[in-house]
N, C-alpha and C positions, 0 to 999 in steps of 0.2 A: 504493500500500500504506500503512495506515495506521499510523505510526511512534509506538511509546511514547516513555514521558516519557525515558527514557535513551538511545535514541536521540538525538533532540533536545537532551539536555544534552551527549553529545560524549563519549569517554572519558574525558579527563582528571578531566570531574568525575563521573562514576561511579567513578573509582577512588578519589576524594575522599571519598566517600561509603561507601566500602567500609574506609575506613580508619578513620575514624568510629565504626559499627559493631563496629569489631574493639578500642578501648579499653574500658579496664575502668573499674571504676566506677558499672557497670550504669546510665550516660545511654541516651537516647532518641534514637534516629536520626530523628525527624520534626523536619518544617519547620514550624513556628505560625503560621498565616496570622492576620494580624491580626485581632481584633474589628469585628465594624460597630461597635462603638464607638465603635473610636480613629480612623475616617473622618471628617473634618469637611470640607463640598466645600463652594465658592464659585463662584457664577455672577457674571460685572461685566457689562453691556453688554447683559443683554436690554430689548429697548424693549416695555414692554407701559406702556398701550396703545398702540399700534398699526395702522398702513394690514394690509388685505389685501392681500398681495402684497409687501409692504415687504422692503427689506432690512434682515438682521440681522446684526450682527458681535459674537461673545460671547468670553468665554475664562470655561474651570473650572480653577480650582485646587482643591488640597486638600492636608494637612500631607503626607500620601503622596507621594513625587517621584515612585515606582514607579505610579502612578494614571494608567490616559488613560480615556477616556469614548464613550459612542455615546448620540447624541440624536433623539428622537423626541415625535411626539404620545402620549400617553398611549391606549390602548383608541381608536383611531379607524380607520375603515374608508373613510368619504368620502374625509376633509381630511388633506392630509401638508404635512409642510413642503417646498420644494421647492430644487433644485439646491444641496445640501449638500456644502462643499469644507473642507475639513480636510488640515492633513501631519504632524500630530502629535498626535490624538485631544483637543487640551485646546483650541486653538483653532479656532473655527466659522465661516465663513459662510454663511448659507442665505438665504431668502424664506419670510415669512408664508405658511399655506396660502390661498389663495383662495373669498371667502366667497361671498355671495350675499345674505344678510340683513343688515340693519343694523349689527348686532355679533354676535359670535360669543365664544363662553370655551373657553380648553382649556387643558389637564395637559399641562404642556413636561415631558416627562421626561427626564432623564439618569442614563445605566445606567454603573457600570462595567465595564470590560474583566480581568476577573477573570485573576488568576494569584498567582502563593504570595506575593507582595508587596502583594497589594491584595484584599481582599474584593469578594464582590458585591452590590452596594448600590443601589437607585434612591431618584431625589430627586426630588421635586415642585415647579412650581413654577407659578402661574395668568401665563397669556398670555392676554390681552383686543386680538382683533383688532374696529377697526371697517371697514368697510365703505368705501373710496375714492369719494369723493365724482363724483359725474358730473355732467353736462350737463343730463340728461334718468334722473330718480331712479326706473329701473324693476328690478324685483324678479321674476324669474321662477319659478315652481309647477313647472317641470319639472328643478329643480337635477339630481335624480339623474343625468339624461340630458346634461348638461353633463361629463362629462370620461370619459376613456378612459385608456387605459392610454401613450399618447403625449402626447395634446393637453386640454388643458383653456381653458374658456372664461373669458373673464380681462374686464374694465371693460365693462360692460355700457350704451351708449347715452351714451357718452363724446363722441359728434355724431351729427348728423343730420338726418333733415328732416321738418318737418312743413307737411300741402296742405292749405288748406281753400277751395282756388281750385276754383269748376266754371265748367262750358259746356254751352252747347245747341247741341245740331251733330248732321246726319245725317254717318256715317264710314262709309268704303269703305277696306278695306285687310282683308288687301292686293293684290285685285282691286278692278275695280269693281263686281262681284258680291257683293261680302264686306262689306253697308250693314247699320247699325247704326242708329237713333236712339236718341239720348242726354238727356235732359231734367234739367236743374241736375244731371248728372255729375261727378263729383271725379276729376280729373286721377289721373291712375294715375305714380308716381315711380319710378326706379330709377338706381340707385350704378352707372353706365353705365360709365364709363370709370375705372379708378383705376391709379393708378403710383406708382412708389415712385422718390424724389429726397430729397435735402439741401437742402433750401429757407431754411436758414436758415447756413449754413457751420460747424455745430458736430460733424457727424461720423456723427453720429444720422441714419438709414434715419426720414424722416416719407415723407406721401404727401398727392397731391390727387388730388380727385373731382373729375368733372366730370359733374352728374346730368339725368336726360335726366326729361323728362315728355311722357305720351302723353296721347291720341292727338297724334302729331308733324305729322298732316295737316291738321290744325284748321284752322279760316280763319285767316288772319293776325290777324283785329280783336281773336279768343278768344284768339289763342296765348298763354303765359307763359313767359317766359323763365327756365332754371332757373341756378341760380349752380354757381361752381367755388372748390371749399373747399380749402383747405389744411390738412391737420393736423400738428402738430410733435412731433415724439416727444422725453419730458422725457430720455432714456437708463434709465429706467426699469421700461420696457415699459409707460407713460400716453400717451395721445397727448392733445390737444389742440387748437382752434382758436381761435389769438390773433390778431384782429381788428384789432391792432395793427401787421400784417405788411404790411396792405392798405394803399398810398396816402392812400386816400380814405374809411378806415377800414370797408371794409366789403368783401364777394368780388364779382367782377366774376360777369356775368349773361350768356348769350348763348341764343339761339333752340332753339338745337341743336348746340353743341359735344359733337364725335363724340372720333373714335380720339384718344388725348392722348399727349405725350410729354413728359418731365422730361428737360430739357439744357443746359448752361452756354452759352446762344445768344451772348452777348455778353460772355464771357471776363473774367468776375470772381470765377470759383470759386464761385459759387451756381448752385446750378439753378434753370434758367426752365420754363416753361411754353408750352407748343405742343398747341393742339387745332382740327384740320380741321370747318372747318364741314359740316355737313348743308345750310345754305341753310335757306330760309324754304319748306315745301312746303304745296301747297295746293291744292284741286279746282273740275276745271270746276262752273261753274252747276249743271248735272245729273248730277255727280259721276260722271260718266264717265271722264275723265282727270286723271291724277296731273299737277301742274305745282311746279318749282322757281324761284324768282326766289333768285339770286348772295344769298349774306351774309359780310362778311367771315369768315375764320379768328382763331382767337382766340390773341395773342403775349402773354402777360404775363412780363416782366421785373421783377430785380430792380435797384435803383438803389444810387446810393453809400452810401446810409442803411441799406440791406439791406431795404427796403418794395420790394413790386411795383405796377408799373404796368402799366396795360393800354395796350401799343404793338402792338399792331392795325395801327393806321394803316403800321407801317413792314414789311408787307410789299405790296410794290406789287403791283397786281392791273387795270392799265389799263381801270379800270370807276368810275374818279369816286369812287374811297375802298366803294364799293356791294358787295364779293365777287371773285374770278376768277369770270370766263367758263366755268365747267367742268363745271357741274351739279353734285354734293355731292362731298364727300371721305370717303368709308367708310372712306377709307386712314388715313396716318400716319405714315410713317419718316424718318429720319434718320442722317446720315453724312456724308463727304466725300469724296464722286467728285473734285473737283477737285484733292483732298490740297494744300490752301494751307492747312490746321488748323483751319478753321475750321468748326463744324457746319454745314450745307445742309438743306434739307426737301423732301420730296420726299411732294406732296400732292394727288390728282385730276389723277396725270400731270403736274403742270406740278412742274420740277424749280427748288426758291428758292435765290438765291446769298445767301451770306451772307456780308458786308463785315469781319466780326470785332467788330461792335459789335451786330448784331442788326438789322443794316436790310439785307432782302430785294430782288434783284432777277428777274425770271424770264432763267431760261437760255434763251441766245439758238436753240437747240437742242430743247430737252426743253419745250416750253411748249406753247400749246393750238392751233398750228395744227400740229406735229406728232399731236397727240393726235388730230385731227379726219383729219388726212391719214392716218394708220394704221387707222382704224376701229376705237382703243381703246375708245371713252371713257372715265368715269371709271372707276378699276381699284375691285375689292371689296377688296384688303389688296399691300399692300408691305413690301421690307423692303432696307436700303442698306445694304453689308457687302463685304467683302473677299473674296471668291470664291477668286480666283488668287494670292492674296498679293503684288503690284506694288507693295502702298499704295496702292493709287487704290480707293478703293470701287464695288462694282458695283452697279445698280439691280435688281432684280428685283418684278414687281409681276404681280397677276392678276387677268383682268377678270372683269368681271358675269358669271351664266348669263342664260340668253336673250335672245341676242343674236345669233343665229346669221337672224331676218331683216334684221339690216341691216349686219351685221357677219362678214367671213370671217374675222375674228381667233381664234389659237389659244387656247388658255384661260390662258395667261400667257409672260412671257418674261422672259431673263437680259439685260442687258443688260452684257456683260463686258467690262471695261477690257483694253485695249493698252498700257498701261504709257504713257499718255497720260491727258490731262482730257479730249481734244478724242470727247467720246463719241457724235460724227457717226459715226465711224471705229471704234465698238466692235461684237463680232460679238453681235448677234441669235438666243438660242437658246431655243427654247419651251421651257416647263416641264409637270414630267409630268402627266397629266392627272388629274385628283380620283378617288375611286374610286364616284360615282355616275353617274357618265359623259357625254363633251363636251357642256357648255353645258347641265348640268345639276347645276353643285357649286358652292356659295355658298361660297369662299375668305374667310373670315371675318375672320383673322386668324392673322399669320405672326410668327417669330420667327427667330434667328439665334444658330448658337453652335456649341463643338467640342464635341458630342455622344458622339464616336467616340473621340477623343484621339487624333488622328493628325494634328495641326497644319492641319487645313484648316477652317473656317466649312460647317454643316448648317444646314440647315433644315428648323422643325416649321413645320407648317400646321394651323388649326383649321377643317376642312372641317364642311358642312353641307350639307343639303337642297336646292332649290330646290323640290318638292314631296315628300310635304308640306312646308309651308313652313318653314325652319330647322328640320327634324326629322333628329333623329340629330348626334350630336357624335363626329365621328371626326378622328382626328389622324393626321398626314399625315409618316412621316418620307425626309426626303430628304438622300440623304448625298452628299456632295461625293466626286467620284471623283480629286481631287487635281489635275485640270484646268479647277476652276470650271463644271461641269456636274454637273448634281443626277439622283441615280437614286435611284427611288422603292423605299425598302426597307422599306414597311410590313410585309408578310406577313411578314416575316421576323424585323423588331425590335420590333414593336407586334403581334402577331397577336391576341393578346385584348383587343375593345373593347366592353365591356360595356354603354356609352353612345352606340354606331352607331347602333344602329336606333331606338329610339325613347328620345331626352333634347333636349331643346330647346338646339340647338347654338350661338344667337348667346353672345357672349360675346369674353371677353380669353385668350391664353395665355403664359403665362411660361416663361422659365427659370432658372432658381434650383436653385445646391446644395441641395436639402432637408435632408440626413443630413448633410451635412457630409465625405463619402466624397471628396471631389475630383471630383465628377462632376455634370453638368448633370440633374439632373430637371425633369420635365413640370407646370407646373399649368394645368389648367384653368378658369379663371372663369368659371360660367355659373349660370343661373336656369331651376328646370322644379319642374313641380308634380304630375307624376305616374310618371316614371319608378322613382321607388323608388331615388334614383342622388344620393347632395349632388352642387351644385352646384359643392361646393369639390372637384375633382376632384385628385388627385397619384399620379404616376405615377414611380416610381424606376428610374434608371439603375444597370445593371450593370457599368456604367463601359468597354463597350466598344458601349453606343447602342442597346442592347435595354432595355424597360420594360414592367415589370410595375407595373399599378394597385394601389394599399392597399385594400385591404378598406374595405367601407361599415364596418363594426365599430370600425377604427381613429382615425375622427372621431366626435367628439360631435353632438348635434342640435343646432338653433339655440334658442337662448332662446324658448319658449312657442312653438306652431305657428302661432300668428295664425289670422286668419280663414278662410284656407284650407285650414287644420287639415294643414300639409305639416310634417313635425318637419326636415328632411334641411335641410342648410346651406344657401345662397344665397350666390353670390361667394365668390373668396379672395384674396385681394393677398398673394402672400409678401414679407415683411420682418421684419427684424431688429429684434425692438419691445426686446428687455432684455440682450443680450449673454449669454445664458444659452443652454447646449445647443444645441440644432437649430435651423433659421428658425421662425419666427412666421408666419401670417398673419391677413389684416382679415378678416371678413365683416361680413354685413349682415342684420337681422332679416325684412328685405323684405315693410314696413306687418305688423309683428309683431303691433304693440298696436293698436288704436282705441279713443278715448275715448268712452264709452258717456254717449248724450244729445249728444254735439256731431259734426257735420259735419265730421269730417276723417278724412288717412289719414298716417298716418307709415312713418319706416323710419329704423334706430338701429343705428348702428355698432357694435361688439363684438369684440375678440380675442381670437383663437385661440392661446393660448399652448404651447410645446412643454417639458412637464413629465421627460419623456425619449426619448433620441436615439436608442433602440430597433427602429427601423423593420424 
């Protein structure tokens, strides 16, 4: 009910007021609200000129002590200023709104908060933001389509990469029915793997790449090895690659570095770096058959100076420093089965001991003549986590589809601790089967976490195709029944997947607070060019492991649709790029731009900023 002004003042002083009234003298019972005259306001602290995106710290005074204030852009519909905090309307902090063009100009206004002590008054004042300098100085034509009512697109090409490598190769994949001839070709790139880690021990959520270029089946003499970049986030929400970080000053390069993982491998409070090689692959004479020759996995470490070095070499692999024996690693994980503290990897089935310094040995158990005696091979995704809650981490990992002629193996298994390391003596339990059915579901990529919040470890799974090939991106939830055995409760907590049946499913998945609710949400990292579906996929928990998708509506497009003329995002790495609001995440323009007249193809980093926690 909506209360007059006497209400609100209280009796005592409505009787104040009544008494007032009732002197003689024939006075005036009104209150005088001051003049906009007698206003005089003062702004200290605004920084113009100015970064887009900057932070700002102001205070307004004015002769008025009864005066506080609300601030805003003048007449603007785009650009606002963003995450404005205040406890007492006189002092501000906010961020620059986010531009797009070189410089921008706007009308700071500050309004008074009117009442019988203070008139109503705005004050003008010019704010000149420029444009944060990047890497790679691109400007995109489709700004409108850059921000939403949650997320805005924030440093545009900030890193990246650019090919102007080709080859001439006939390519079969991924049949050998599926040949191609290629004639001086440009390598095809993509932002394949990314994670988010402290690579430098300041507190700050940065991330490395680890970029893949295709075709991956080239002959060995074409291939090019693509590198793995680090970027360091300033606490700002800027990221960066300081080439200074490197050793040998510059990112270390590998064939085919797959699935990656950020982890304190050698116990110095920085995170390392771990990515499972793919191997060197390559085709018969008559490209009839697919072949792998071993490459090592890729270990880079950071050293006493806080520089990484690539220690490769220290995971042992009884192949002459050449790879493990295991055919490629589409896998990834890590943990500690043996609960001595220290992280383990668990990569192409062979399970790596790790000494507390970062030198690998294989388990005398989990290595490749188990792998060969089960009729594993190498697994398509894993994930080493705590199941039963003993402290001993358990394996769990899921093999290839077709595989069913040379392999009776089920389509994955738990391998759960006895409150021992000795995981000769752990029970063997398959895991549920995919939902396009046995030895026909590419287990992409798995993840770990309490979904449910009933203290036990779930698992999502980023299931896909095997024909058509990675077609369809569904996720897979499986919840711990408190005994360390996983029951498949998609229908029930995931029933709407809008990206099943047809969105090109390889990809990364995360879990990550999004909203900040205390609860695990979904993201999915993926790349497709016709479902109509971003790639940056987020799916919100209800906080008891049911999730519903965001609307395409609630993300922006990617900067300019590129060549492909596709608007819908590509990739999303959630991370905390500026301490503001809700998570952040990376994308990727995916060869956005091509430079017109020259032979090349690029692809240019960009964040997703979260403008409001409104989800």
């Amino acid at each position: 009910m909506k209360k007059s002004f006497f209400n609100l003042l209280g009796p005592k002083y409505f009787l104040l007021l009544v008494l007032i009234s009732s002197c003689g003298g024939g006075g005036s019972s009104e209150i005088k609200t001051p003049e906009i005259s007698d206003l005089n306001i003062s702004l200290i602290g605004l920084k113009t000129p100015s970064r887009s995106y900057e932070y700002q710290d102001i205070q307004i005074t004015s002769n008025i002590a009864e005066c506080s204030f609300n601030i805003s852009l003048d007449n603007q519909d785009f650009y606002k200023i963003h995450h404005v905090k205040t406890n007492n309307n006189k002092n501000f902090v906010f961020r620059n709104p986010l531009i797009y063009s070189e410089t921008e100009n706007f009308q700071f206004k500050i309004t008074t908060i009117e009442n019988f002590n203070c008139p109503n008054v705005e004050k003008i004042y010019n704010l000149h933001v420029d444009r944060y300098p990047t890497q790679y100085q691109l400007i995109p034509t489709n700004t409108n389509d850059l921000k939403t009512n949650i997320y805005q697109i924030g440093d545009i090409g900030f890193g990246g990469i650019i090919i102007n490598d080709t080859f001439t190769a006939t390519i079969c994949y991924p049949t050998p029915n599926d040949c191609e001839v290629f004639e001086n070709s440009l390598f095809g790139q993509d932002a394949h793997n990314m994670v988010q880690g402290d690579f430098n021990g300041d507190g700050y959520e940065d991330f490395a790449v680890a970029w893949a270029f295709f075709p991956h089946t080239i002959e060995p003499s074409q291939k090019v090895d693509a590198p793995i970049n680090i970027f360091l986030n300033n606490g700002e929400g800027r990221f960066e690659e300081n080439t200074d970080i490197y050793l040998n000053g510059e990112a270390p390069r590998h064939p085919f570095a797959y699935r990656t993982i950020a982890a304190d491998f050698n116990n110095d409070g920085i995170d390392d770096i771990f990515s499972g090689s793919m191997g060197i692959q390559y085709r018969s004479e008559d490209y009839s058959e697919n072949f792998i020759n071993p490459y090592p996995h890729l270990l880079f470490l950071s050293n006493a100076d806080g520089k990484f070095e690539d220690k490769s070499g220290q995971i042992e692999d009884q192949n002459n420093g050449n790879g493990q024996l295991c055919g490629f690693a589409h896998d990834a994980s890590v943990g500690d089965p043996d609960a001595d503290g220290d992280i383990d990897i668990f990569a192409c089935n062979i399970l790596n001991i790790n000494d507390g310094e970062g030198n690998f040995i294989m388990h005398d158990f989990i290595n490749l003549d188990w792998q060969r005696q089960n009729q594993y091979g190498n697994p398509m995704s894993s994930v080493i986590t705590d199941l039963n809650n003993d402290s001993f981490d358990d394996i769990i990992f899921w093999n290839f589809d077709n595989r069913s002629n040379w392999s009776s193996a089920d389509e994955g298994y738990i391998l759960l601790s006895d409150n021992s390391s000795n995981i000769e003596n752990w029970t063997k339990i398959p895991v549920p089967v995919g939902p396009f059915g046995y030895d026909r579901n590419k287990y992409n990529h798995a993840v770990a976490g309490d979904i449910n919040d009933d203290g036990f470890t779930d698992i999502v799974v980023a299931v896909t195709r095997d024909l058509p090939y990675y077609e369809g991106a569904y996720i897979q939830i499986l919840i711990n029944n408190g005994l360390g055995e996983l029951i498949d409760m998609t229908e029930s907590n995931f029933p709407s997947q809008a990206r099943s049946d047809s969105h090109h499913g390889e990809g990364n998945i995360y879990l990550r607070d999004m909203n900040l609710d205390g609860s695990l949400d979904i993201i999915h990292s993926t790349r497709d060019y016709s479902s109509g579906h971003h790639g940056a996929h987020i799916a919100i928990n209800d906080g008891m492991g049911n999730f519903v998708s965001i609307d395409n509506s609630r993300l922006p497009n990617k900067p300019d649709p590129g060549f492909n003329n596709y608007d819908f995002l590509m990739k999303a790495l959630p991370i905390n790029a500026d301490d503001e609001s809700c998570l952040d995440f990376i994308s990727v323009t995916d060869a956005g731009w091509e430079n017109s007249g020259e032979i090349e193809t690029s692809n240019y980093f960009f964040t997703v900023l979260n403008t409001n926690c409104s989800f």
